[in-house]
Structures are given as structure tokens and as C-alpha cells.
C-alpha positions as CSV (number, residue, x, y, z in Angstrom):
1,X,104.5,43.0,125.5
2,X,102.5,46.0,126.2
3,X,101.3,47.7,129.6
4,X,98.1,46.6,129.1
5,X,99.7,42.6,129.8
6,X,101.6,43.4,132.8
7,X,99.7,44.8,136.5
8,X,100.2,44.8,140.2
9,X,101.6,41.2,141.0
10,X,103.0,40.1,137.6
11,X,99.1,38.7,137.2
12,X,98.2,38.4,133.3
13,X,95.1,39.2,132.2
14,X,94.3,41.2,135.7
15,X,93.4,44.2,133.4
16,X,89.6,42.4,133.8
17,X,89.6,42.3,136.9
18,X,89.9,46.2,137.7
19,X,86.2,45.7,136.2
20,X,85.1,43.7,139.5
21,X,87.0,46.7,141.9
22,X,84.8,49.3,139.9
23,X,81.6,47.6,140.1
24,X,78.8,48.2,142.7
25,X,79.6,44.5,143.8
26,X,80.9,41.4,143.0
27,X,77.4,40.0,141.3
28,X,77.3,42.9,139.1
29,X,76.7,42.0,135.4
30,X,80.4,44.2,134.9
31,X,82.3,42.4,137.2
32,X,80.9,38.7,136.4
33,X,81.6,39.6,132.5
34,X,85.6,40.7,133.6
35,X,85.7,38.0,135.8
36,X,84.9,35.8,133.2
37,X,86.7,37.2,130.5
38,X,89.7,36.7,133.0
39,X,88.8,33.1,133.6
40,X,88.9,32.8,129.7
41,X,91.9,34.6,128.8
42,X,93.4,32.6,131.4
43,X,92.6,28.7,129.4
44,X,93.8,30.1,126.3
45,X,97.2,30.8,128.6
46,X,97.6,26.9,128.7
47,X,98.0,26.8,125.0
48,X,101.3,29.1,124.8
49,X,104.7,26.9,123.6
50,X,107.4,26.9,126.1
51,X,105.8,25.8,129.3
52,X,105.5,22.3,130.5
53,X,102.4,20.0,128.4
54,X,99.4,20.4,130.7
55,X,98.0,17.0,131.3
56,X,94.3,16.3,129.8
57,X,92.5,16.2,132.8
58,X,93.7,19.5,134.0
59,X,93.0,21.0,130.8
60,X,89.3,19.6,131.0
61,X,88.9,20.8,134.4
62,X,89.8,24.5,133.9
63,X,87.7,24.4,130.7
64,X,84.3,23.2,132.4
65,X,85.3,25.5,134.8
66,X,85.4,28.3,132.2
67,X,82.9,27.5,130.6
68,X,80.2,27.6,133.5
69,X,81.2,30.7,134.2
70,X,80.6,32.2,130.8
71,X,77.5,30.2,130.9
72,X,75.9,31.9,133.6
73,X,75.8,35.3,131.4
74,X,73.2,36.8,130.1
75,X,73.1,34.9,126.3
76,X,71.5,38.7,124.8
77,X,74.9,40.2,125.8
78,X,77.5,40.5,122.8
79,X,80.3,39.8,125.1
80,X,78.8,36.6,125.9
81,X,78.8,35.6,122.9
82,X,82.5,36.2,122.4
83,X,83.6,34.6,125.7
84,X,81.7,31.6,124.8
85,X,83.3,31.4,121.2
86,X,86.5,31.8,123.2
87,X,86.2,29.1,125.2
88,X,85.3,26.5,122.7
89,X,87.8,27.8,120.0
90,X,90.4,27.2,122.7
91,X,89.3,24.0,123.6
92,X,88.9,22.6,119.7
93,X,92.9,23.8,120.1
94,X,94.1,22.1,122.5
95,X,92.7,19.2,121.0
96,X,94.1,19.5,117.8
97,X,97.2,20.8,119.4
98,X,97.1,24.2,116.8
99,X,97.1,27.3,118.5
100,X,96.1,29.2,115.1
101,X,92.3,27.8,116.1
102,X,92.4,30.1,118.4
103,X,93.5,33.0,116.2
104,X,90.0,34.4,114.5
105,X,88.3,34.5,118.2
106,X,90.8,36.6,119.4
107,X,90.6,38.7,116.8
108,X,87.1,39.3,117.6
109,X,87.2,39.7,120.5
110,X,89.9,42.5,120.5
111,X,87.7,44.0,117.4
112,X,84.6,44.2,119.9
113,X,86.6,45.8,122.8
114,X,88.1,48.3,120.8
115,X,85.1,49.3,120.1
116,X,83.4,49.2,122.7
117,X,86.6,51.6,123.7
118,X,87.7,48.8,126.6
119,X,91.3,49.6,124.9
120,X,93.6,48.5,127.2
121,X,91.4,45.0,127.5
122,X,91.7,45.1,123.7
123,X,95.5,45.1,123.8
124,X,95.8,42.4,126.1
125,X,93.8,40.0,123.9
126,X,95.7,41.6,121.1
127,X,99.2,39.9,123.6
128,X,97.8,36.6,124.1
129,X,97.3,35.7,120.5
130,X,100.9,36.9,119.5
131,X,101.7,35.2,122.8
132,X,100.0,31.6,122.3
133,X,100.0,31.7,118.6
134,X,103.7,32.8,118.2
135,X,105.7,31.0,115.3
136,X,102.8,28.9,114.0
137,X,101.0,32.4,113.6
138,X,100.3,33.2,109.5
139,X,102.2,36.2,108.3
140,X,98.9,37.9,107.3
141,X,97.3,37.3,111.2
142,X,100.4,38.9,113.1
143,X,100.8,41.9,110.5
144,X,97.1,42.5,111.4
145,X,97.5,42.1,114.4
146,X,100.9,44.5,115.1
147,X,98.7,46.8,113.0
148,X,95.7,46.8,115.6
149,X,98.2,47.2,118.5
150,X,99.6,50.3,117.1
151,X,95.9,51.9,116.3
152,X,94.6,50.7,119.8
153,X,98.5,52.5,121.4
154,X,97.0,55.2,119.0
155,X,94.0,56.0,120.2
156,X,95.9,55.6,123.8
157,X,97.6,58.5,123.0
158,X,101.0,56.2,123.8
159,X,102.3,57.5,120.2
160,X,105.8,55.8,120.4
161,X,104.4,52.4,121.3
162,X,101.9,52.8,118.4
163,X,104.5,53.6,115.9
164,X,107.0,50.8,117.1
165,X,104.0,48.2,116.9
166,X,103.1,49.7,113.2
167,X,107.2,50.0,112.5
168,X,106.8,46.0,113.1
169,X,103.7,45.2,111.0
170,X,105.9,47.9,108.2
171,X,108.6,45.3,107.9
172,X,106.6,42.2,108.3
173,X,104.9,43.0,105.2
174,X,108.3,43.9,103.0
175,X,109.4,40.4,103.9
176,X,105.9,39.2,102.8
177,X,105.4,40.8,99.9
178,X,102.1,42.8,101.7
179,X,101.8,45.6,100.0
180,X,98.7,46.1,101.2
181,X,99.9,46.2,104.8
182,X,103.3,48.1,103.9
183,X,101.3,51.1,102.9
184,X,99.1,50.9,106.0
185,X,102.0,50.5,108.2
186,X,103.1,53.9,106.7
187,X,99.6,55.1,106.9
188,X,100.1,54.4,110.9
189,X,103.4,55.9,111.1
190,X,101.9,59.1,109.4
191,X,99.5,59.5,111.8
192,X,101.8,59.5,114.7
193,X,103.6,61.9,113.3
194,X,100.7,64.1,112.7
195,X,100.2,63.0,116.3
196,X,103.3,64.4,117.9
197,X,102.9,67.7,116.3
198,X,104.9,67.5,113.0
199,X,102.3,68.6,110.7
200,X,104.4,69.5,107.8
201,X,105.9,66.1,108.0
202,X,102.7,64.4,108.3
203,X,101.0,66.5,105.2
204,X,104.0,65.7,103.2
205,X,103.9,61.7,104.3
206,X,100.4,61.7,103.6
207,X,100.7,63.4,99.8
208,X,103.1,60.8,99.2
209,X,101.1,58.0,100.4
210,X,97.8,58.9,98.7
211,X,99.8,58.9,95.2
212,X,101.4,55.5,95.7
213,X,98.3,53.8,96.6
214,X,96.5,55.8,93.5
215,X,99.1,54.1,91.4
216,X,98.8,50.8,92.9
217,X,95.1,50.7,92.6
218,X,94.5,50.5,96.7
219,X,92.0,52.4,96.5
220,X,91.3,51.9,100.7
221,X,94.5,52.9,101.4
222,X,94.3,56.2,99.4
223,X,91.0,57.1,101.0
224,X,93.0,56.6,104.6
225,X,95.2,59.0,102.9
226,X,93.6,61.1,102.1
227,X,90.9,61.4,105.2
228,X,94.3,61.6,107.2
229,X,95.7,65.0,105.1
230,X,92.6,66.4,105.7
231,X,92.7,66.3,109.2
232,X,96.6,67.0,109.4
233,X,95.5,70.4,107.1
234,X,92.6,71.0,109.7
235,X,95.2,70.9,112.3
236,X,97.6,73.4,109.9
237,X,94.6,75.7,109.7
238,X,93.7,74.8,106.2
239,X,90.1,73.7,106.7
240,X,88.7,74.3,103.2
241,X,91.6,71.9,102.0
242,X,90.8,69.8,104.8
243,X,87.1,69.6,103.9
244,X,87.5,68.9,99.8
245,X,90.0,65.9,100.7
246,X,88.1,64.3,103.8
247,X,84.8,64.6,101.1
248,X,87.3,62.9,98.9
249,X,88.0,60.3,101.4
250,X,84.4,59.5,101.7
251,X,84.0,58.7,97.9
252,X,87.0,56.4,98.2
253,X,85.9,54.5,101.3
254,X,84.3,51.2,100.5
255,X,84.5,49.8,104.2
256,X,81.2,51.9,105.5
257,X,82.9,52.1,108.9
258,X,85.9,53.9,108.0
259,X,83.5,56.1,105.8
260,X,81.3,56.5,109.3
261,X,85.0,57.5,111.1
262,X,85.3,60.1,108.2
263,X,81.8,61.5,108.1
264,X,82.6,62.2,111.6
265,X,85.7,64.0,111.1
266,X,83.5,66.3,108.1
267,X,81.3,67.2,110.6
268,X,83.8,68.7,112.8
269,X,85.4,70.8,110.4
270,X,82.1,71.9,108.8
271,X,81.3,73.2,112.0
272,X,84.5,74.8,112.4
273,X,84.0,77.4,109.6
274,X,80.3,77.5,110.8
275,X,78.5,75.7,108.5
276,X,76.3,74.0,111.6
277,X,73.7,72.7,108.8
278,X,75.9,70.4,106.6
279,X,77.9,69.8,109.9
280,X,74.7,68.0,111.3
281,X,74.2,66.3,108.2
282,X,77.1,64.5,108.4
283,X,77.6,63.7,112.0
284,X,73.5,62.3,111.5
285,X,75.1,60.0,108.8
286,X,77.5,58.9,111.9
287,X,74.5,57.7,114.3
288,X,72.5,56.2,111.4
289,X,75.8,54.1,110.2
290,X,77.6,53.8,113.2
291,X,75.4,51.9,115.3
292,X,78.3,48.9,116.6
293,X,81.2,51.8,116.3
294,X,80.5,53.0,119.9
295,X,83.5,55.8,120.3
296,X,82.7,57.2,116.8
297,X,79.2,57.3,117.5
298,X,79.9,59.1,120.8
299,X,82.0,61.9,119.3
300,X,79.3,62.3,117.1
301,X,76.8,63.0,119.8
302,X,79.0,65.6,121.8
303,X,79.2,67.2,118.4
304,X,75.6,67.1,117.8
305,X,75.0,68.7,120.8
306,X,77.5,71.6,120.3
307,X,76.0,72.2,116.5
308,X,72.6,72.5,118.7
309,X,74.2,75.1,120.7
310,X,75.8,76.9,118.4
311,X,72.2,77.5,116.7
312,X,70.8,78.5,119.5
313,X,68.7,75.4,120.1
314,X,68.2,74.7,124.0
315,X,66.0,71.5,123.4
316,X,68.2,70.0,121.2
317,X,71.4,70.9,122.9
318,X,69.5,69.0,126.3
319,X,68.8,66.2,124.4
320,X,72.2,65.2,123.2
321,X,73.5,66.4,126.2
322,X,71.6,64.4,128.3
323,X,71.9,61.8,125.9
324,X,76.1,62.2,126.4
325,X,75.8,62.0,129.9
326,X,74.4,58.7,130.0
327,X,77.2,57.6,128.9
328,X,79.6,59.6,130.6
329,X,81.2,56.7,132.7
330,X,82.5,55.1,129.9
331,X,84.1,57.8,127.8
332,X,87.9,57.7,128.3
333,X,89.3,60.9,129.7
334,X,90.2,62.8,126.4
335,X,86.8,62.2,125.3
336,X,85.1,63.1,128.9
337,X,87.1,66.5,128.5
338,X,85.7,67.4,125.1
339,X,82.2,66.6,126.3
340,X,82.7,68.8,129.6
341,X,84.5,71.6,127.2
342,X,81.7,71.2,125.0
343,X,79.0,71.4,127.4
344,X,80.5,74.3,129.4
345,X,80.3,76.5,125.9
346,X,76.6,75.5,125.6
347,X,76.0,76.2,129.0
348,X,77.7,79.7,128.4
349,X,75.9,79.8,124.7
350,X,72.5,79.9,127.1
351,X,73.4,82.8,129.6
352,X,73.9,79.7,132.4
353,X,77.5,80.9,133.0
354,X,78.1,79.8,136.4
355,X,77.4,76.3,135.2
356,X,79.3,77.0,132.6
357,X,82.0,77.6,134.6
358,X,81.9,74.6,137.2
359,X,81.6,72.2,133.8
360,X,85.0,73.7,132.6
361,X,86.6,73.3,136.1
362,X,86.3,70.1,136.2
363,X,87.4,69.3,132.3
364,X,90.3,71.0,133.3
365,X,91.1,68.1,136.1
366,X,89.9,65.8,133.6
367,X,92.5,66.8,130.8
368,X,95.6,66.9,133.3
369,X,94.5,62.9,134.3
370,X,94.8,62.5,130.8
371,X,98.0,64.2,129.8
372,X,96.7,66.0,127.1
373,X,98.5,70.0,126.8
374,X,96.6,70.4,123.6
375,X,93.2,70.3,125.9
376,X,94.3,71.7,128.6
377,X,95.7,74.6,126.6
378,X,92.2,75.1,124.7
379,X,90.1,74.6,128.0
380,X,92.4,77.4,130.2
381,X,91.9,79.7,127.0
382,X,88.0,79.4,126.6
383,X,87.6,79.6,130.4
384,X,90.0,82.4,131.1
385,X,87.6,84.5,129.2
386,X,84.3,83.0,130.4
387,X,83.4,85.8,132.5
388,X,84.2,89.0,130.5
389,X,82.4,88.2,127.2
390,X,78.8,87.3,125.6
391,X,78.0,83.7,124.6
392,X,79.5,84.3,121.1
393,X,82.9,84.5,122.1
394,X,82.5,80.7,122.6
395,X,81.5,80.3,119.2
396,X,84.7,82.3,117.9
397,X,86.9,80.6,120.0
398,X,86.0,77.2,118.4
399,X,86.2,78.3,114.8
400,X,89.5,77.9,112.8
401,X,93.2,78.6,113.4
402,X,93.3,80.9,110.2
403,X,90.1,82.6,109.4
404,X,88.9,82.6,105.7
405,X,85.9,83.3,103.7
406,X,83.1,80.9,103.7
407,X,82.9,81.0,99.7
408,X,85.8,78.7,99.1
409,X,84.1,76.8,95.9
410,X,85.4,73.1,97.0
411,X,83.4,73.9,100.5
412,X,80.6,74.8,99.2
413,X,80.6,71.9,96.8
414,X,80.7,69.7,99.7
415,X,77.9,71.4,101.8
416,X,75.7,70.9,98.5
417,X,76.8,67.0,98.5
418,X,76.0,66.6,101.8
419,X,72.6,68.3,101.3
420,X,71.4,66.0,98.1
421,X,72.8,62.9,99.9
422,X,69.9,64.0,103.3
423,X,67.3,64.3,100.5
């Protein structure tokens, strides 16, 4: 069972509830949604094997219960709409005594929290189904499901937990015959290593991967591949490479969210060797796809607003930077420190280097609450020479491990891509 299952007390579930101690009061829309989310979570507790049979009665009366609750929410709100699926999948379970009824509502609603980047919520729905479901699960659902728990871990930056949950879902699939799943297990396993700094590792894992999913015709999994050594040669300082197979990537993709998640990840490195134009072009594919992909879409944005800035553009870098800060209270801390970063160097771009200072200050408190040297070493360095340089130091500082010439062919076959593909 993961963190995200166990709290003060022993309580399950109380991950909802920290939503009611953040919230302005008790009747806030936040805190009615945890507390019913909790209330929820908490029925689908009584189907679990191993306890004592809860009688009928009790059953009905903690379901009405329940379901009142989750009535009283606003019907517009997505969440809502999960809970309320929730509640009666669990109760058409307990009636026809099969936990597995149970199984596709979880799912969805660990989907939405995920992306709604609630990730530690997400794992503990992600718990309760392996939890209630447990033997009568199908292969297929707890492979998927060990798969999410090590992406969600992932994206937690808890690296070893993520690769023991995809090390899981890796094996699971052998004995089932998945290969499918086998080769996204490994996909997973890559990444962590990629994660932890072995990039060598990681661009040889991923090399190997790509070409056994190119000969077993998974044509998904070789586009993960392959998006995945292009950000592993980003990392090496390889960005050309890292550009030609992320655009490769993006070919491959048929699932148009993953392709969102890569066009991302072009954007980045097109602005990383200063191409801001075809950097825009792809992040703007990101908020015209990525509309339910919240944390994507929100990377996107900060980006947006540092291709602005790198151009010179004040107006636009204020509008996606006020458009970030409205959503500043829900970006987790990694994220919150790249926006700060971001705006400091835009701030600095502008002349405004006092603010740009005070923004990087507190990025710097933000990084250390989220454990994260890599920022904290690339904050200190761009603010440690704030004061003694023009704007464009910024700019330089942001721009590629291991300079090269912007005529690489395969970049500017991209760039040209990207620019018929706006038209």
C-alpha cells in the first residue's frame, strides 16, 4: 500500500479530507467535494474480502447516507459526476456480491484525479480497487492498474516506488502473456532510470525498446519510446537528436493525448536552441488538444509565457503569466518552482530586476519543499548572476547543455512541419 493510503490516525481515505483543513470553511465547494469523496471511498471499504459480512441494513444506511451527500453537489461539476457513478457502482456490487463492478469507476476516477494533478488522491483510489477487488480482479485491470501507480509515484518524483509498482505490472504481464503491458512496464522502468540520472542507461533502454516494439508492430509503445529518448538526449545535451525523435514520436502517437504530452515536450526543446516560433506552435497545439489534460496544459502555459519573453513581448508574457497565476494554488511544488523560475527570467527579460529577484527567492523555498537539487541547482545559478548581467544572460542560461548550430537539417525539418501543420 502506498503513502498516499496511510495518514495521521491509521484513517483510510483521510487524504480527502486535508481538502476540508485547506478550504476557507467547511461549506466550501472544496471541502464538501473531499468530504464526500471520503464518504464514498469509505462504502466501497465495506466491499473488501476478509472482514466480517456487513449486514443489509447497514450497508443501505451508509449508502443513502453517501449518496445524499454527493447529491447535494453541484451536478455541472465533473467530480460529481464520478462520485455519484461511485456510489451506485458500489452499491449494484454489493448486491451482486462482485467487487469487479466496482472496477471501471475507480478507474475513472483515479484517471480524472490524475489529471486534475490531485495525485496522491489518485493513488489512493488506485489502493482501494487493488484493495476491494483483490483476487477476483482480471489480470488486464490490476496490470493497468500497477502501471498507473507507478506513473502517478512517477510524476511524485518517489522514483523507487514507481519502479517497484511498474517492476509488478512487468511480471504480471509475462505470466499473462501481455505483451503489450511487458513493454510498457519496461517503458516505466526506463523512465525511472532516466529519472535518477542514468542517462546513458536510459538512452540505451530506450533504443532497445523502440526496436522491439517496431518489430512487434506496437506501434504506441515505440512512439513512448521514442518521445522518451528524445527527452533522455535533451537531458544528454543532444537536443537536435532529441527534436528529430520526439517529432518522430508525434507521427507514431495515435492516442491524441500522449501526442498533446509530446507536443509539449517539442516545445521545450525548440525553445531551448531558440527557435521561439515553432516552439509556440507546438505548445499552441497543447492548449488547443489538451483541454481535460490539466498539468500538460499548465506546462504549456508557463512555456508560453517564457517564449513571450524571450521575444521580447510584455503583453503577451502578462497574459500567460497572469493567466498561470490563476492557477497557482493548484500547481504542485516542482511545477510552482518552474513557473516562479520562469517568471523571475521574464521579469529580468523586462529591466524589472528587483521583482525578478523576489520571484526567484521564493522558487528557491519552493524547490527545497520539493526536494528537487536539479531546480534548486538551476535557480541558485540563474539568480547568482541576476544582478551583474543584461536580460540576455537569462536567455543563455536556458539554452542547451552543449551548444550547436541551429542548421542541424532534421531541426529544421521539424520547424518546417510544425509550420505547415499551423497553416
Amino acid at each position: 500500500m502506498t503513502e498516499a493510503c496511510t495518514d495521521q490516525n491509521g484513517l483510510p481515505h483521510a487524504v480527502f479530507l486535508r481538502r476540508l483543513a485547506g478550504a476557507s470553511s467547511a461549506t466550501a465547494l472544496d471541502a464538501r467535494l473531499g468530504n464526500s469523496a471520503f464518504l464514498a471511498l469509505r462504502l466501497v471499504d465495506l466491499l473488501a474480502p476478509g472482514g466480517e459480512p456487513i449486514h443489509p441494513d447497514a450497508f443501505r444506511y451508509q449508502h443513502a447516507a453517501t449518496e445524499r451527500a454527493c447529491g447535494e453537489l453541484p451536478a455541472t461539476k465533473t467530480e460529481t459526476a464520478h462520485l455519484v457513478g461511485l456510489v451506485h457502482s458500489t452499491a449494484e456490487a454489493f448486491r451482486a456480491r462482485d467487487a469487479r463492478l466496482v472496477v471501471p469507476a475507480l478507474l475513472a476516477y483515479a484517471h480524472y484525479l490524475e489529471d486534475e494533478l490531485r495525485l496522491d488522491e489518485a493513488l489512493d483510489v488506485l489502493d482501494c480497487m487493488l484493495r476491494v477487488g483483490d483476487a477476483s480482479l482480471q489480470a488486464a485491470d490490476t496490470i493497468a492498474t500497477h502501471l498507473r501507480i507507478g506513473r502517478v509515484n512517477r510524476k511524485l518524483h518517489r522514483f523507487d516506488e514507481g519502479e517497484a509498482a511498474y517492476k509488478v505490472a512487468g511480471e504480471l504481464a509475462e505470466a499473462a502473456a501481455d505483451g503489450h503491458s511487458a513493454l510498457l512496464s519496461r517503458v516505466g522502468r526506463a523512465i525511472s532510470t532516466q529519472a535518477k540520472g542514468n542517462l546513458a542507461e536510459a538512452e540505451r533502454l530506450f533504443r532497445e525498446i523502440a526496436a522491439d516494439a517496431s518489430a512487434a508492430a506496437q506501434r504506441e509503445i515505440e512512439a513512448h519510446a521514442h518521445h522518451a529518448l528524445g527527452t533522455t538526449l535533451l537531458l544528454r545535451g543532444q537536443v537536435a537528436e532529441g527534436i528529430v525523435a520526439v517529432w518522430r514520436a508525434v507521427g507514431l502517437y495515435q492516442d491524441d493525448s500522449s501526442r498533446v504530452r509530446a507536443f509539449g515536450d517539442l516545445g521545450l526543446m525548440l525553445l531551448a536552441v531558440g527557435e521561439a516560433a515553432g516552439a509556440e506552435r507546438a505548445l499552441g497545439e497543447v492548449i488547443r488538444r489538451g483541454h481535460a489534460m490539466q498539468d500538460v496544459v499548465l506546462n504549456a502555459t508557463i512555456e508560453l509565457m517564457h517564449c513571450a519573453s524571450s521575444r521580447g513581448d510584455r503583453v503577451g508574457y502578462e497574459r500567460w503569466r497572469v493567466a498561470c497565476e490563476g492557477r497557482r494554488a493548484g500547481m504542485p511544488p516542482n511545477i510552482l518552482a518552474d513557473f516562479l523560475l520562469k517568471a523571475g527570467i521574464g521579469q529580468a527579460r523586462f529591466g524589472r530586476f528587483r521583482q525578478a529577484e523576489a520571484l526567484m527567492d521564493t522558487a528557491l523555498s519552493v524547490a527545497e519543499r520539493a526536494d528537487s537539487n536539479e531546480l534548486l541547482f538551476r535557480i541558485e545559478r540563474i539568480k547568482n548572476g541576476l544582478r551583474g548581467c543584461e536580460a540576455e544572460v537569462c536567455v543563455a542560461s536556458e539554452t542547451a547543455a552543449e551548444p550547436f548550430e541551429y542548421s542541424d537539417l532534421g531541426v529544421r525539418e521539424v520547424a518546417a512541419s510544425l509550420a505547415g501543420l499551423g497553416d
